[in-house]
DOSENU-395008 format. One record per residue: residue number from 1; residue in one letter; x, y, z of N, C-alpha, C in turn. Coordinates in pm, whole numbers, plus 50000, padded with zeros to 5 digits. Atoms other than C-alpha are relative to their C-alpha. Layout:
<pts>
PT   num   residu     n_X     n_Y     n_Z    ca_X    ca_Y    ca_Z     c_X     c_Y     c_Z
PT   NUM        a       X       Y       Z       X       Y       Z       X       Y       Z
...
</pts>
This chain:
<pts>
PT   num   residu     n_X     n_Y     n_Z    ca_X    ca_Y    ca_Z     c_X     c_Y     c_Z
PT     1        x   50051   50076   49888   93252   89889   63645   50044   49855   49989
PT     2        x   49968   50155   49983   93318   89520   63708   49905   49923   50006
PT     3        x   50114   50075   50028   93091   89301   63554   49960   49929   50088
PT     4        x   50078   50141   49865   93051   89003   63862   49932   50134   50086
PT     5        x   50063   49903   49893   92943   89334   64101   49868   50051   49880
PT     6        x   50117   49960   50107   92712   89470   63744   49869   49920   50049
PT     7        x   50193   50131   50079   92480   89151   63755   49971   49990   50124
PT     8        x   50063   49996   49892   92418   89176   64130   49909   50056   50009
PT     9        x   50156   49905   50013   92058   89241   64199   49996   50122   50163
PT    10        x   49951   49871   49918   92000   89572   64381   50001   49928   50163
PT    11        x   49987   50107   49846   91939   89331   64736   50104   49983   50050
PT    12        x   49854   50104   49923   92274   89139   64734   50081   50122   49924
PT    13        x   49938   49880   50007   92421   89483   64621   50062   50056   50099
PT    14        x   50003   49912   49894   92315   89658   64919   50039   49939   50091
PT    15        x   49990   50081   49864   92368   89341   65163   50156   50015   49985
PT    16        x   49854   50032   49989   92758   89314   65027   50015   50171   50038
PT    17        x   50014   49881   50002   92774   89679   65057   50007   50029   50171
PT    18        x   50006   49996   49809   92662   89667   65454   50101   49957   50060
PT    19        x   49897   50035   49930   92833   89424   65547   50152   50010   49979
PT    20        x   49799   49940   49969   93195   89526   65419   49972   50084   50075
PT    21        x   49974   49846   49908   93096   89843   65581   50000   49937   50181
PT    22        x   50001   50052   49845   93041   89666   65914   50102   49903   50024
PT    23        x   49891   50056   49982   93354   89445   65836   50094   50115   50061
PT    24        x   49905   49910   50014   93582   89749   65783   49984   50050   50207
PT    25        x   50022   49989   49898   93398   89856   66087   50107   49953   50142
PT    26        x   49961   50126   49883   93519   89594   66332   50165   49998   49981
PT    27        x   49870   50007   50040   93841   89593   66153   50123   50115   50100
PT    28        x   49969   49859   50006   93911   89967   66233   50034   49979   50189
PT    29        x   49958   49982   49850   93917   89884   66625   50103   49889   50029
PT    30        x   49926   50135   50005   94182   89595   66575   50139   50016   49941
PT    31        x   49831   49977   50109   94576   89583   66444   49928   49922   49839
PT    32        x   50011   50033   50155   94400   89421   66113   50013   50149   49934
PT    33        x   50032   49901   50070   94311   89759   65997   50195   50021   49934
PT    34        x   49890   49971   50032   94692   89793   65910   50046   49885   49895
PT    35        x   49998   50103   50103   94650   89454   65677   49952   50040   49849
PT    36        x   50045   49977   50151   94668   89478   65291   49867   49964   49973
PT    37        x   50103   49977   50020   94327   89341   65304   49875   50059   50049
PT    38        x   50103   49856   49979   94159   89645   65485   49978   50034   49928
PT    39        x   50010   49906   50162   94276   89838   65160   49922   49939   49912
PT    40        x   50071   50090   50111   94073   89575   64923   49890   50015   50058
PT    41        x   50157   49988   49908   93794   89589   65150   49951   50126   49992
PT    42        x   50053   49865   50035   93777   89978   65140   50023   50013   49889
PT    43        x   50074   49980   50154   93804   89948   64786   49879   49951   49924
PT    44        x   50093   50064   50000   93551   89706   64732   49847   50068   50047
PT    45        x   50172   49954   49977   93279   89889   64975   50032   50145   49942
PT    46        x   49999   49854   50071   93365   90213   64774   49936   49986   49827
PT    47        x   50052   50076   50148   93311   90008   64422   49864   49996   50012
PT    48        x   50073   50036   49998   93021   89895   64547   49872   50091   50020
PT    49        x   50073   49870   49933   92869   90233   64672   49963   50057   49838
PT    50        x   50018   49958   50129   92930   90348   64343   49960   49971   49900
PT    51        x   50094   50097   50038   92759   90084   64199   49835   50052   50032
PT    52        x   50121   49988   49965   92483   90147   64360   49974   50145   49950
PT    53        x   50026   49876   50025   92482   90545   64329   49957   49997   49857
PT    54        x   50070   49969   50124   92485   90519   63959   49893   49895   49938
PT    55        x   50176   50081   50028   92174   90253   63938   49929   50148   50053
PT    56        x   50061   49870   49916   92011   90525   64158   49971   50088   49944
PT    57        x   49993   49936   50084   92099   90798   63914   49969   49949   49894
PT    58        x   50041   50038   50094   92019   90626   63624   49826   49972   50022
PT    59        x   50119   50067   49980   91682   90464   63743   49893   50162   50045
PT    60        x   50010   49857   49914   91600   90864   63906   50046   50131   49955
PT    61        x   49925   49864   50018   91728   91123   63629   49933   50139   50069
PT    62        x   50045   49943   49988   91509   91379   63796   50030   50047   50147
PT    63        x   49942   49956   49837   91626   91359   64154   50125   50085   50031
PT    64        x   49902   49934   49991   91800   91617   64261   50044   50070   50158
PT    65        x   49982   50010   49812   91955   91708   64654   50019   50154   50007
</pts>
């Protein structure tokens, strides 16, 4: 994982998390989406997802879908 995204508290996790997703969003109806930094951006809110998932799992070994 990448320590500066680690020490984010679960809040400004979930807020960076939204809003790339609502960047990418906006992006996606625009010629940006074809800019090298779409790709950083959908890596980023994918990092960040996964970030979150395994707090989730860790904090929740018992949950199961």
């Amino acid at each position: 994982m990448n320590k500066p995204l680690d020490d984010l508290s679960p809040k400004k996790l979930q807020e960076l998390e939204v809003l790339t997703g609502q960047l990418l969003s906006a992006m996606k109806r625009t010629p940006l989406q074809h800019e090298p930094i779409f790709e950083e951006l959908f890596r980023l809110e994918a990092q960040l997802s996964r970030i979150r998932r395994t707090r989730f799992d860790e904090a929740n070994p018992t949950f199961t879908t």
